[in-house]
C-alpha positions as CSV (number, residue, x, y, z in Angstrom):
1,X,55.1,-6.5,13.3
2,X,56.7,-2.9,12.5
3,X,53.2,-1.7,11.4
4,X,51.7,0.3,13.9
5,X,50.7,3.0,13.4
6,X,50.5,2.5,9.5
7,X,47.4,2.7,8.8
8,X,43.9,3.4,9.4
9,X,41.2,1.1,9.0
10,X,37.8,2.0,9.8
11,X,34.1,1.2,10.0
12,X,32.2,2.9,8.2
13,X,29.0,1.5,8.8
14,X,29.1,1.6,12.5
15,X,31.7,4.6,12.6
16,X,30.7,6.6,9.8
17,X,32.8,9.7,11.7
18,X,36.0,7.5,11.7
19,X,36.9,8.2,15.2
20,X,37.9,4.2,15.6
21,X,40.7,3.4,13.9
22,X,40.8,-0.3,13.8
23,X,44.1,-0.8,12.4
24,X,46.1,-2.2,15.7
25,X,42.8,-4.3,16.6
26,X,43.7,-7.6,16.6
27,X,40.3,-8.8,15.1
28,X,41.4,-7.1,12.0
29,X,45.2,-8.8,11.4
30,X,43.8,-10.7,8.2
31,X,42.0,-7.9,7.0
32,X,45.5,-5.5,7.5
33,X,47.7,-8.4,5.7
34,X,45.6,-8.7,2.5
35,X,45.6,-4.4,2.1
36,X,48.9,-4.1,2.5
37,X,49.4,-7.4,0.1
38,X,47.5,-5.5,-2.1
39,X,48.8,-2.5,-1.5
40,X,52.6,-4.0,-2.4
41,X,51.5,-6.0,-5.4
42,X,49.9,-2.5,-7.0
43,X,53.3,-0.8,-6.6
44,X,54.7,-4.0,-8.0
45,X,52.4,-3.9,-10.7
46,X,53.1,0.0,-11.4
47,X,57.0,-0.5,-11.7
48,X,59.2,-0.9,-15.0
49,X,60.2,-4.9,-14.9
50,X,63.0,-3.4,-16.9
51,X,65.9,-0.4,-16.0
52,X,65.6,2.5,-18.6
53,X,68.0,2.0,-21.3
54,X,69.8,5.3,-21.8
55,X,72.4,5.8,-24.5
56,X,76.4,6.4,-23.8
57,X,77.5,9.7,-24.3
């Protein structure tokens, strides 16, 4: 998929040291699409829909 090692996903709850990263476990595929979704829309989001105009000189 061209995203290992990416990221790190981790359980908190059951792993509050983060020493599993969960990120290449398969059980968590849906969970790694919709942050990096997310992650893509917010950059989206967070760029200029239009170039800068500048003046000619």
């Amino acid at each position: 998929e061209g995203l290992d090692n990416f990221g790190d996903i981790y359980d908190r709850k059951n792993d509050p040291h983060e020493l599993n990263n969960l990120w290449d476990n398969k059980d968590f595929r849906d969970k790694r699409f919709k942050l990096v979704n997310k992650l893509l829309q917010e950059n989206l989001k967070a760029q200029s829909k239009f170039p800068k105009r500048v003046a000619a000189t």
